[in-house]
C-alpha positions as CSV (number, residue, x, y, z in Angstrom):
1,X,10.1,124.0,76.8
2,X,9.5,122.2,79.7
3,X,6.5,119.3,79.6
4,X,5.2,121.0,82.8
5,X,3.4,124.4,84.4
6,X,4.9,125.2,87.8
7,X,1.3,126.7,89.5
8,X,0.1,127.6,93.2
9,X,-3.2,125.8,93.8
10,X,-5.3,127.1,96.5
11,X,-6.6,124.0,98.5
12,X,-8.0,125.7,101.1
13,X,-8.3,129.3,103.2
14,X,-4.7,130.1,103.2
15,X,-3.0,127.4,101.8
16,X,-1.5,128.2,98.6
17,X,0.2,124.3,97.2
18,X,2.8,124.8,94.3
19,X,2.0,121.7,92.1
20,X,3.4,120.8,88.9
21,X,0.4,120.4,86.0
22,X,1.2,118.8,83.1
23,X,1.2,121.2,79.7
24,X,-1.9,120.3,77.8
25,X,-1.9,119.5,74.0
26,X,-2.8,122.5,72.1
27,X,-5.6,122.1,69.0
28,X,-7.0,124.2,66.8
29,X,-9.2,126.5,68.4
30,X,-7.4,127.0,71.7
31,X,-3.9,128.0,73.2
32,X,-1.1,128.2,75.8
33,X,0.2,130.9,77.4
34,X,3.6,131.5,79.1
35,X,2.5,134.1,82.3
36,X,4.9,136.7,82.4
37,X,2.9,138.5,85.3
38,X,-0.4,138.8,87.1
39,X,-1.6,141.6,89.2
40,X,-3.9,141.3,92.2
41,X,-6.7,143.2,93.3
42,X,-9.1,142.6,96.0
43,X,-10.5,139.4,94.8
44,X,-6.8,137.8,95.3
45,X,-6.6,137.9,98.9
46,X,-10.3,137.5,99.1
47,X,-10.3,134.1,98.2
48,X,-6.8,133.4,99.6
49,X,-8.6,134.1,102.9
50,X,-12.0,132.5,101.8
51,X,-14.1,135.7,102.7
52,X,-14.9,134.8,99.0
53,X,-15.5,131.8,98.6
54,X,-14.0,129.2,95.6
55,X,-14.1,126.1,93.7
56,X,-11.3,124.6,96.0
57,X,-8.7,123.4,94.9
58,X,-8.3,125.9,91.8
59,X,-5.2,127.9,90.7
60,X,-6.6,132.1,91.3
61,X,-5.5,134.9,89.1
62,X,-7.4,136.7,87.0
63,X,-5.0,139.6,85.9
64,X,-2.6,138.0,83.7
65,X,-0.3,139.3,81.2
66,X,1.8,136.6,79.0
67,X,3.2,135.5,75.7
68,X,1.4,132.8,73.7
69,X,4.1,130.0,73.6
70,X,1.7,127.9,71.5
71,X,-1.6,128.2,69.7
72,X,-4.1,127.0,66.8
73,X,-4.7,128.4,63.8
74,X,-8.2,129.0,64.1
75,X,-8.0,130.7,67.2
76,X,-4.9,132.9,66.2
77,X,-7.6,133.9,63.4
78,X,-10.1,134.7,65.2
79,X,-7.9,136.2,67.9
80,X,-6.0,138.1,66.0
81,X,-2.3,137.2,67.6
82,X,0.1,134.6,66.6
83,X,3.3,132.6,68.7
84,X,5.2,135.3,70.3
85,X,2.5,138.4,70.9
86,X,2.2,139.5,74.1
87,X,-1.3,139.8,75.2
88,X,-3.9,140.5,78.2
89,X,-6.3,137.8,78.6
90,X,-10.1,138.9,80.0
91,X,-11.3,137.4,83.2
92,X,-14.5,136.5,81.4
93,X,-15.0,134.2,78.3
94,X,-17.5,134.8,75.6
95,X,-19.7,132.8,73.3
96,X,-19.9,135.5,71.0
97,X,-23.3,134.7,69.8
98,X,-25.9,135.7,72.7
99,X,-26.9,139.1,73.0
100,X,-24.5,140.2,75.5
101,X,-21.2,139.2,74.0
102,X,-22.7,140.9,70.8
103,X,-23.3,144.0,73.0
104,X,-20.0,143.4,74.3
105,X,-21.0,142.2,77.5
106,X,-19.3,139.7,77.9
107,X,-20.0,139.1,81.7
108,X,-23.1,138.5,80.7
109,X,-22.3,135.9,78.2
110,X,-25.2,133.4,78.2
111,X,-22.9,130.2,77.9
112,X,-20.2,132.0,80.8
113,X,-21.1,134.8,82.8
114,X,-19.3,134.4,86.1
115,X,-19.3,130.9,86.3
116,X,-16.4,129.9,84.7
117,X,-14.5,133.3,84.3
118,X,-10.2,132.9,84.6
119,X,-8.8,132.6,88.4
120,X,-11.7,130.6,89.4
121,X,-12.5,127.4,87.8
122,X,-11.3,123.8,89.1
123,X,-8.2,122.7,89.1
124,X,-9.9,119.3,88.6
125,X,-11.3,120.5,85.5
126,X,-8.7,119.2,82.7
127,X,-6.6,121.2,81.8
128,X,-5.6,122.6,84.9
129,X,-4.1,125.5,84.2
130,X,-7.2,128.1,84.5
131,X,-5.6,130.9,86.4
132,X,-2.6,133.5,86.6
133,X,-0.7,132.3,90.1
134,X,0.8,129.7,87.3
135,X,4.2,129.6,84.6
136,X,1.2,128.7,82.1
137,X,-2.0,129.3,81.4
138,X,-4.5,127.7,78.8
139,X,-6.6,129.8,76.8
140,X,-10.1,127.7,76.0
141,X,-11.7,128.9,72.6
142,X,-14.0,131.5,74.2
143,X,-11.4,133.2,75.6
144,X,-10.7,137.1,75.0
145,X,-7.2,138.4,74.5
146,X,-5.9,141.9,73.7
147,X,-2.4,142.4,72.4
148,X,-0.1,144.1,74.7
149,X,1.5,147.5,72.6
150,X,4.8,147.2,72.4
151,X,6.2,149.7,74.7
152,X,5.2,148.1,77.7
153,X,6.6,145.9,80.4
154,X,4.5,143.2,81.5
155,X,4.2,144.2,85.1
156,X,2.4,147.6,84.1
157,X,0.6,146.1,81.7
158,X,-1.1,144.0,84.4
159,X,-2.9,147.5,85.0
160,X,-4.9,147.0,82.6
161,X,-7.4,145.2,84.4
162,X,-8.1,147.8,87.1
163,X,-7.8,150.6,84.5
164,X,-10.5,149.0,82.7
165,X,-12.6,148.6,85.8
166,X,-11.4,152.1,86.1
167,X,-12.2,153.6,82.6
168,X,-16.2,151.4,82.9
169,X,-16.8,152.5,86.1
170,X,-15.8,155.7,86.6
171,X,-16.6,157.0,82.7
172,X,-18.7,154.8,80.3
173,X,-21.2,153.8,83.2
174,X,-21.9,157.3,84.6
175,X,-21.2,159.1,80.8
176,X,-18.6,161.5,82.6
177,X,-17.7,164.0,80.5
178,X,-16.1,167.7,80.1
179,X,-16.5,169.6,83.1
180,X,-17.7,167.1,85.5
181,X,-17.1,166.9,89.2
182,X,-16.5,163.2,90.0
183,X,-15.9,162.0,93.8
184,X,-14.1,159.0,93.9
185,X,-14.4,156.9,97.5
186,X,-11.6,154.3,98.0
187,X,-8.0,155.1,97.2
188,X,-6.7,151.7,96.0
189,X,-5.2,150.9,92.7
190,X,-9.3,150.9,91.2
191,X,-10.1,153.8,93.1
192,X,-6.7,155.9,91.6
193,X,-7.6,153.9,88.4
194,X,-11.4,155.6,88.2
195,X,-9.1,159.2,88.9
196,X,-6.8,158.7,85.9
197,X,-9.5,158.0,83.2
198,X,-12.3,160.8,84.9
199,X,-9.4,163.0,84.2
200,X,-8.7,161.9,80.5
201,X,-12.5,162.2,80.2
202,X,-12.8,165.7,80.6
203,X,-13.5,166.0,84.4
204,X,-13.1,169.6,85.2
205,X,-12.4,168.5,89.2
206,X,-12.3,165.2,91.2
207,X,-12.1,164.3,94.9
208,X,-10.6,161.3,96.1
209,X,-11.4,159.9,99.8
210,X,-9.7,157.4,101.8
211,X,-10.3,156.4,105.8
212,X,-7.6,156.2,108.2
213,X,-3.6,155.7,108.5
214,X,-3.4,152.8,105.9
215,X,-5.2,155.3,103.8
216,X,-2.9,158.4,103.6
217,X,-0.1,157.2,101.0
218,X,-2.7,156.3,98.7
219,X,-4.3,159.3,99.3
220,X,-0.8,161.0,98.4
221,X,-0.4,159.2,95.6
222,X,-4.2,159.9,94.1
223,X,-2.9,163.8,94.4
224,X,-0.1,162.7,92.1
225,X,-2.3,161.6,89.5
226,X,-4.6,164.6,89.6
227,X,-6.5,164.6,92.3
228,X,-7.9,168.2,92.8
229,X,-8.7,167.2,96.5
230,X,-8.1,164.4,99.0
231,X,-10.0,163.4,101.8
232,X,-9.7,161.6,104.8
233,X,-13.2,160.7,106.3
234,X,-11.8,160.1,109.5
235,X,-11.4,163.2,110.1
236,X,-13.0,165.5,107.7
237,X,-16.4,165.8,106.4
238,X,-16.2,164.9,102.9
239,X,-20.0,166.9,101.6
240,X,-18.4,170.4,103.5
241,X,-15.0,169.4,101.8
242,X,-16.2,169.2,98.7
243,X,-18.7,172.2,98.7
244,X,-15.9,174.3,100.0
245,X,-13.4,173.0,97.4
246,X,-16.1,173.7,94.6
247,X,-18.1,176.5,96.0
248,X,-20.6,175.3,97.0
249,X,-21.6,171.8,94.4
250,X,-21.3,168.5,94.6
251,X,-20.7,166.1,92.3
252,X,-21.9,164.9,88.9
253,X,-20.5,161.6,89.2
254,X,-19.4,159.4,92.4
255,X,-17.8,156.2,91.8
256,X,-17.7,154.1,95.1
257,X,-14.9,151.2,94.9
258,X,-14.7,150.9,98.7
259,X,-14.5,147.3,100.0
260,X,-15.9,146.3,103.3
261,X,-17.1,150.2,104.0
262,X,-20.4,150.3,105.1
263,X,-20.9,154.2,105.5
264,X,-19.4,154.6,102.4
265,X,-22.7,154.3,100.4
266,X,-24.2,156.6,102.5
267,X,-21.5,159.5,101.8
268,X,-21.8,158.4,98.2
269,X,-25.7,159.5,98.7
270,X,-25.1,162.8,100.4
271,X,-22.0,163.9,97.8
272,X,-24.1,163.6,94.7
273,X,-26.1,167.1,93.5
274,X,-30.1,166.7,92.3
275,X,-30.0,164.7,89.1
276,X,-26.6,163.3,89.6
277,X,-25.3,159.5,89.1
278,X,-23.8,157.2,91.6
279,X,-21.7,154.2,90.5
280,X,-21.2,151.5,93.0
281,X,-18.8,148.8,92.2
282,X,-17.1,147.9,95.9
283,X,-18.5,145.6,97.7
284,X,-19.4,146.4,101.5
285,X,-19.0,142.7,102.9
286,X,-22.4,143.7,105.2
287,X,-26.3,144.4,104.8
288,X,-25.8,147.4,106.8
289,X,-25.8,151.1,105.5
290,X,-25.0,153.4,107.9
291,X,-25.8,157.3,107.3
292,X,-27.9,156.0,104.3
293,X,-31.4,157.9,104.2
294,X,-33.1,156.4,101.2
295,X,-35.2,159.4,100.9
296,X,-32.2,161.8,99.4
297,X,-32.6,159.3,96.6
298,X,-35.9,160.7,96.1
299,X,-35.6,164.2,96.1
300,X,-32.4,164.3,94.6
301,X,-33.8,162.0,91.9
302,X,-30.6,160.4,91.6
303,X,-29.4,157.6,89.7
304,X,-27.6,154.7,91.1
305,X,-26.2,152.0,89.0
306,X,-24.1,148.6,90.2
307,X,-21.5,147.7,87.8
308,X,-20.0,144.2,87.9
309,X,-16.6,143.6,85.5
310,X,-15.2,145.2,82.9
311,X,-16.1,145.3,79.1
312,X,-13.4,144.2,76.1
313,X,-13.9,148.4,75.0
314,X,-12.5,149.8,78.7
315,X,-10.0,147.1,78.0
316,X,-8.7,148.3,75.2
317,X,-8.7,152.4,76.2
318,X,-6.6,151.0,79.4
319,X,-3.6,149.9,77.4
320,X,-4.1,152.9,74.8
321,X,-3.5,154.8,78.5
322,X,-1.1,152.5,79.9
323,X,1.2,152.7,76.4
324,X,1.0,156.9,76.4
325,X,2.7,157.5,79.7
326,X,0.4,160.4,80.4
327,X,0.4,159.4,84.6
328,X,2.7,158.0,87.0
329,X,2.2,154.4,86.5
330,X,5.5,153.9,87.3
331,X,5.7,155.4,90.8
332,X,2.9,153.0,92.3
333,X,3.8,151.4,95.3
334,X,4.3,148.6,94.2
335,X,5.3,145.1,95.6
336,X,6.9,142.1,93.1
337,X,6.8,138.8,94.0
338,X,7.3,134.7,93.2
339,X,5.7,131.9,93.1
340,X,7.1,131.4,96.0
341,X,6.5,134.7,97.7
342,X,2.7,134.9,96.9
343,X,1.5,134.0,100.1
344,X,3.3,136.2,102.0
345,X,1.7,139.1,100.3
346,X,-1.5,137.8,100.4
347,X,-1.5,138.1,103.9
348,X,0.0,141.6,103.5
349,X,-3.2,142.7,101.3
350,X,-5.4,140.9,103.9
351,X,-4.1,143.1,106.8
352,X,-2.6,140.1,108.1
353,X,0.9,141.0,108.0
354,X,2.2,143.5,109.7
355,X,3.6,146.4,107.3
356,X,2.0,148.9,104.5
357,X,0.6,147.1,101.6
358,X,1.1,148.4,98.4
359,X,-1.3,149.6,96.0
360,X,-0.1,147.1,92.9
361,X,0.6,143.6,93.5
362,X,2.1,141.5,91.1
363,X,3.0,137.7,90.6
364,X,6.0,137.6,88.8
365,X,6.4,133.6,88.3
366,X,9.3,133.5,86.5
367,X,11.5,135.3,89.2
């Protein structure tokens, strides 16, 4: 085994530095893990083009997927996993003791929270190696790892992270169950993710809606997971869609995992029926609202929840998805890539390079 991690350190906007880190020493209570793969989301090319801002210089990735190459005995104990195991590490660490992490909350964790959560920490802060764009990763004693199930590949597993945002957001948050109409705005690997695990909930119809050109493969590909109707917003109304599709209701449940969509709140508003739940977890990068009338919230007495992360629980029903087969994982549009050719699709995810971005990314640093 080589003395050194191979990792990209992001030094500032747009200027990802491959550095070599030096492997740490490896005690009781912690670990190291060889990255076999990290997907990207969002957040990735968000801080690659500062429009969120980091803890420059730091190595990113948050969705990684590896084999523990070394570890101590207390923490293969109390993680369950020994040398060998392949396993999914959570973005967020936990203390175990507060009141979140024994809710399972862990983004709440009272010693953690956000602040030092994987793919965002220092690379000045020893050891390093606190991020996915990396051969290695540590694993501090609060960390959270889920074993892999056997039948499947590292680059799908890496799916288990938006599933799980998915399978929170779109299910455990709202309490979607048998029969429900869920509307799902955003067709991006979340948005397709919140589809898959309304379906395995019970959802007796769900409508997926996208914007624009970019939009209409994903759009395609949310039919092929279940979708019982897609809409484009551009150029259809999505309420008269739906009502149409439905005769004449709206929905239970909408799940809003746009990014940078202002008017999508506002749609989210108008789609939900009297009494129903809106879930938003995208961001909309502005203070503005557009076709948001607060007063619908009133008299449709409707309840809207944020949700932030993902729990260890929608963790664990995302690989128990992932490792039955039961959608077309597979058949994402998908886009591989090295250490090396990490930057270039970053910019591709930012919109700037020209070309169709795909809905998975994955570092692959071992290619």
């Amino acid at each position: 085994m080589s003395a050194e991690a191979q990792v990209l350190v992001l030094e500032a906007p747009r200027q990802l530095v491959k550095r070599s880190v030096a492997l740490p020493e490896i005690a009781d209570d912690d670990a190291l893990l060889r990255v076999d793969a990290c997907g990207l989301c969002g957040t990735d090319h968000e801080q690659f083009t500062a429009l969120l801002p980091g803890p420059m210089p730091f190595v990113p990735g948050h969705e990684t997927v590896g084999t523990i190459e070394r570890i101590g005995p207390a923490a293969a104990e109390r993680w369950q996993v020994q040398e060998g195991d392949r396993v999914a590490v959570e973005v967020f660490q936990s203390c175990r003791d507060c009141d979140a992490c024994r809710a399972r909350q862990t983004q709440r964790c009272a010693r953690h929270g956000i602040a030092d959560m994987y793919g965002f920490v220092s690379v000045n802060t020893t050891p390093s190696l606190w991020g996915g764009y990396a051969t290695h990763q540590y694993l501090a004693p609060d960390s959270q790892v889920l074993k892999v199930p056997a039948p499947l590949d590292a680059v799908t597993a890496t799916l288990f992270n938006p599933l799980g945002a998915g399978v929170r957001w779109g299910v455990t948050v709202p309490g979607t169950t048998d029969g429900d109409i869920v509307a799902v705005l955003g067709p991006g690997i979340r948005g397709i993710s919140a589809l898959a695990a309304a379906k395995d909930a019970g959802a007796g119809f769900v409508m997926v809606t996208g914007a624009g050109e970019r939009d209409a493969p994903r759009l395609e590909m949310a039919a092929r997971f279940g979708a019982d109707l897609v809409v484009d917003v551009t150029t259809d109304d999505p309420v008269k869609a739906l009502r149409s599709a439905t005769g004449g209701a709206l929905a239970d449940v909408v799940v809003d995992v746009t990014a940078k969509a202002p008017a999508a709140f506002g749609q989210a508003v108008r789609l939900t029926r009297q009494g129903g739940t809106v879930v938003v977890a995208g961001t909309r990068g502005s203070e503005d609202t557009p076709g948001f009338s607060p007063d619908h919230v009133v008299y449709k007495e409707l309840r809207i929840v944020g949700a932030l992360g993902v729990d260890t629980a929608s963790y664990e029903t995302a690989l128990q998805m992932l490792a039955r087969g039961d959608h077309p994982w597979d058949e994402l549009p998908r886009t591989v890539a090295s250490l090396d050719e990490l930057p270039d699709l970053l910019e591709l995810l930012a919109g700037e390079r020209t070309g169709v971005p795909p809905i998975h990314g994955v570092l692959a640093p071992w290619t």
